[in-house]
C-alpha positions as CSV (number, residue, x, y, z in Angstrom):
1,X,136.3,40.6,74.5
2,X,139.4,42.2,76.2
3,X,138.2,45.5,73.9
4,X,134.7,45.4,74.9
5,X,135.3,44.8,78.2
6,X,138.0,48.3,78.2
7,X,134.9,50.4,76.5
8,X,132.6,49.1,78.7
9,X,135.0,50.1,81.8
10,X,135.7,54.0,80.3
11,X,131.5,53.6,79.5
12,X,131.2,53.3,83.4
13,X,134.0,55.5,84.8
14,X,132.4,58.2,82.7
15,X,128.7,57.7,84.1
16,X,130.4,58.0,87.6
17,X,132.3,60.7,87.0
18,X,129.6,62.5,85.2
19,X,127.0,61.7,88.6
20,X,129.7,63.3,90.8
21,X,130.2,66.1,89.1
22,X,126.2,66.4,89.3
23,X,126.6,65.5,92.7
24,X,128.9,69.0,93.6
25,X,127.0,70.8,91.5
26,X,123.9,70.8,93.7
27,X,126.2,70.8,96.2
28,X,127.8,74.1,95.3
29,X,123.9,75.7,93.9
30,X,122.9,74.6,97.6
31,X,125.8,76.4,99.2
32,X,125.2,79.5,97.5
33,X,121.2,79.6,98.5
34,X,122.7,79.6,102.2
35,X,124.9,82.4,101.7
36,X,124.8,85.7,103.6
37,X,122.1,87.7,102.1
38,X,120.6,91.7,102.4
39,X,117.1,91.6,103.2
40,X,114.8,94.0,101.3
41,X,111.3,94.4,101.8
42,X,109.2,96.6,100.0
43,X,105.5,97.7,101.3
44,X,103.2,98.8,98.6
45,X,99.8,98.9,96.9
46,X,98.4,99.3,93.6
47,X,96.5,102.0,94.7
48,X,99.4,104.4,95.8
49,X,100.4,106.7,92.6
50,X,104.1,106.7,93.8
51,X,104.5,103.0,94.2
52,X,105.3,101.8,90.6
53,X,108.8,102.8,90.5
54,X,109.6,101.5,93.6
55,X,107.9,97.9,92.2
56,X,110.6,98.4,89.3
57,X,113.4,98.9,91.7
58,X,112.4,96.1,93.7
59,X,112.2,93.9,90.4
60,X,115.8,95.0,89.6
61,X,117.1,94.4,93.3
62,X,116.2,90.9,92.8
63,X,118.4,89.8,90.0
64,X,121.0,91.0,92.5
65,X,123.2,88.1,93.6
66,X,122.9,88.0,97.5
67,X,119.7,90.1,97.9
68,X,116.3,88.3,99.2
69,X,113.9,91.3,97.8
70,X,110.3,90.7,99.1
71,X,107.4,92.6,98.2
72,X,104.1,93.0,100.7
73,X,100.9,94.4,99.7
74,X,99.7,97.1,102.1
75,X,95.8,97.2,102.7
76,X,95.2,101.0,103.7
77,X,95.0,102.6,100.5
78,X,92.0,100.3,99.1
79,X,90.1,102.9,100.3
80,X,90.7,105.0,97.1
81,X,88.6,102.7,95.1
82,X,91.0,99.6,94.0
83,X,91.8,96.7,96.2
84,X,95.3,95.4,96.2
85,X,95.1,91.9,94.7
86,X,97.8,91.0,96.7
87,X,97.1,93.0,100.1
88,X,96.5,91.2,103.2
89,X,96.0,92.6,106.6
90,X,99.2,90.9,108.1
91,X,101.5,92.3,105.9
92,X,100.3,96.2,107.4
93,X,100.7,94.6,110.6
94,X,104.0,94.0,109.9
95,X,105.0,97.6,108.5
96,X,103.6,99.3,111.2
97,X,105.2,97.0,113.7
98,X,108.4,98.4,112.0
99,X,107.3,102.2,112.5
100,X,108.4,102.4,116.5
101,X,111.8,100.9,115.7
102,X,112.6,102.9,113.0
103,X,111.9,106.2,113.8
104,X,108.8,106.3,112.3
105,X,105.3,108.3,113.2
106,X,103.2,106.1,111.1
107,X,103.7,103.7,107.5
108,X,103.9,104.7,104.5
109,X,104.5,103.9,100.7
110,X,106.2,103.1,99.1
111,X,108.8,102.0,102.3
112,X,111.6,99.8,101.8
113,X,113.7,98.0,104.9
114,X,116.5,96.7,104.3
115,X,117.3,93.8,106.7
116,X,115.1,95.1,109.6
117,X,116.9,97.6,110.5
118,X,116.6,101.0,108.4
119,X,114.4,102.2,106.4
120,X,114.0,104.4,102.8
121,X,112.0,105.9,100.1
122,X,111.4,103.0,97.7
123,X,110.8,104.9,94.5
124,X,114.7,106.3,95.2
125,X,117.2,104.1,93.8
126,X,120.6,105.7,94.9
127,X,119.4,106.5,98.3
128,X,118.0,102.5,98.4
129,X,121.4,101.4,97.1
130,X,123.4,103.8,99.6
131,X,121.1,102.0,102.3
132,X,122.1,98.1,100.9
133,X,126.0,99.1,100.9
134,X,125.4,100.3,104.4
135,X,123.6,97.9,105.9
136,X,125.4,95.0,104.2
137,X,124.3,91.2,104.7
138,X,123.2,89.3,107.3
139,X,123.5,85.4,109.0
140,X,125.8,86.0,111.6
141,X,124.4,82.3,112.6
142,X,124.2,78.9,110.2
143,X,120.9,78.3,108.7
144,X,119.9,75.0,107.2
145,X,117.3,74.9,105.1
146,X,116.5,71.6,103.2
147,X,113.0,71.0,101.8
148,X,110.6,70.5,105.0
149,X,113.2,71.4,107.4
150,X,114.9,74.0,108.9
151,X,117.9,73.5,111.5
152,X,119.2,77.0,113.2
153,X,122.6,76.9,114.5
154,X,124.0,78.1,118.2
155,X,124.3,81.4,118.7
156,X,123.0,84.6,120.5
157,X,119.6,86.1,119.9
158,X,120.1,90.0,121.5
159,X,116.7,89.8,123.8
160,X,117.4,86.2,124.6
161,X,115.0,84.9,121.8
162,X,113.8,85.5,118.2
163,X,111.0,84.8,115.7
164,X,111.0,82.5,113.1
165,X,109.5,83.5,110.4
166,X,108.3,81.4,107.0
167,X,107.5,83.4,103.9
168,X,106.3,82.1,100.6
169,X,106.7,84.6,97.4
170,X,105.9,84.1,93.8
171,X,109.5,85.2,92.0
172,X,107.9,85.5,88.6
173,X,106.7,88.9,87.1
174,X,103.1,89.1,87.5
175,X,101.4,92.1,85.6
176,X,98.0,93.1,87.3
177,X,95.9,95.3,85.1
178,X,94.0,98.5,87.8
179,X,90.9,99.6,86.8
180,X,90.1,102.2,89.7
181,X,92.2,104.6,91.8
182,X,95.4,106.4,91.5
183,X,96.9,104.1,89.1
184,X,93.6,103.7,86.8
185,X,94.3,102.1,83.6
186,X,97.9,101.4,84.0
187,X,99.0,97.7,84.2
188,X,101.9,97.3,87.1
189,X,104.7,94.7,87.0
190,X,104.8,93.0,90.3
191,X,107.8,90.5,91.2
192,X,108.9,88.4,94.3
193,X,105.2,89.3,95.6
194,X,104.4,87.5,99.1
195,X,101.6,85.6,99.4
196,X,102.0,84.1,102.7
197,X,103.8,85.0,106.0
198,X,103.6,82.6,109.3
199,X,105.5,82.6,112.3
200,X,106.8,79.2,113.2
201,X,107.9,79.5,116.5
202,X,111.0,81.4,118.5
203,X,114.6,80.4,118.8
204,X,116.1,80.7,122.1
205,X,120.1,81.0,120.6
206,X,120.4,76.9,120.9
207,X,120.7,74.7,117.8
208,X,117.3,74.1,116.7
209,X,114.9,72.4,114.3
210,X,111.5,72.8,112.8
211,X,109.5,71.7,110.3
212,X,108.4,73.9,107.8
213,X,105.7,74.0,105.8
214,X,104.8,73.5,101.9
215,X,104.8,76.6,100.3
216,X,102.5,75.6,98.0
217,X,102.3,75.4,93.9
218,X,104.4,77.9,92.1
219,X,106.0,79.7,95.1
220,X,109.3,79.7,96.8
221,X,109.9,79.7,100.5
222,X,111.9,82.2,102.7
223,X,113.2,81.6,105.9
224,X,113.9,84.9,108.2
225,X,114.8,84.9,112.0
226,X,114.4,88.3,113.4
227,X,114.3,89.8,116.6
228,X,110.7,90.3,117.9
229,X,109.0,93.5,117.6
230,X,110.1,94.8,114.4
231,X,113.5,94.3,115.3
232,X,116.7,93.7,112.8
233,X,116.7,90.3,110.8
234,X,119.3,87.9,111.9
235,X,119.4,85.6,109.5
236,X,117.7,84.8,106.1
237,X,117.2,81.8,103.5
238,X,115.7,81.1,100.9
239,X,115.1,78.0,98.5
């Protein structure tokens, strides 16, 4: 009995130990989600000839440790015969809300910004990597993000607030087929493509909460907080 009883102990203290090494585990994977990240996003449509290589350098940027690389189909080239599958009228809201701040006379493509606050040629690697080492990471505050809510820690939006904003992208490779336009008959990998971008509310530099939406089947949620106007991005996270 006195055996048995000794195998069933070790039995048990192994379980244990095994569940609490599960237990840092998610731990640690759920620290590094909240780490600093670089913000890229990339604004581009199937039906702009010089957008395909920067689709590819936005699929590489996001096997990059520490980078949140977001793609957003642009609507104002459908008019040369192929609708961007993925376009939606908010996301060329958002570009051109960028223009002003950066400099800019109008949007273009392929445009990448890196963490709201410059801007580059997307189809250019070394001049978009230049730009990442540059503009480096950002959360100078604490974002929590935990399934349907998001807590924002203390700290000090620059015009006294900030918008939240929730993004939901699709990080698997999607190939889309064009029939029509600039890119007829070629099939474009697409990656980390957004398919949904709501603001949530504004943070006043006080420790906040908010709920946050599903993101729905198949997609992952980002979280950026960003000052208002096409300003630069204060904080990220993603899940």
């Amino acid at each position: 009995m006195g055996v048995q009883r000794n195998r069933l102990h070790r039995r048990a203290l192994a379980i244990c130990t095994a569940v609490a090494l599960l237990g840092l585990g998610a731990g640690a994977a759920f620290a590094d989600e909240m780490k600093p990240l670089t913000v890229v996003e990339l604004f581009t449509s199937q039906g702009c000839s010089s957008c395909p290589p920067a689709n590819a350098n936005l699929i590489e940027l996001s096997k990059r440790p520490g980078i949140l690389a977001l793609s957003f189909g642009v609507t104002y080239w459908d008019r040369l015969g192929w609708k961007d599958v993925f376009a939606k009228p908010e996301y060329t809201v958002r570009q051109e809300t960028y223009e002003a701040p950066l400099g800019r006379d109008g949007p273009f493509t392929p445009q990448m910004v890196v963490n709201g606050r410059a801007d580059v040629v997307g189809n250019r690697i070394a001049e978009v990597d230049q730009l990442i080492a540059a503009q480096g990471k950002v959360n100078a505050l604490s974002l929590d993000l935990k399934g349907r809510s998001l807590t924002i820690g203390e700290g000090s939006p620059p015009d006294g607030n900030a918008d939240i904003w929730f993004v939901t992208y699709d990080e698997r490779t999607v190939n889309v087929p064009v029939k029509r336009g600039e890119n007829t008959g070629r099939t474009l990998p697409h990656k980390n493509v957004v398919h949904g971008l709501t603001k949530l509310g504004s943070w006043n530099g006080k420790t906040q909460t908010v709920d946050v939406p599903a993101a729905g089947p198949g997609l992952r949620t980002a979280i950026l907080v960003q000052t208002p106007n096409g300003g630069p991005i204060l904080a990220a996270a993603t899940e």
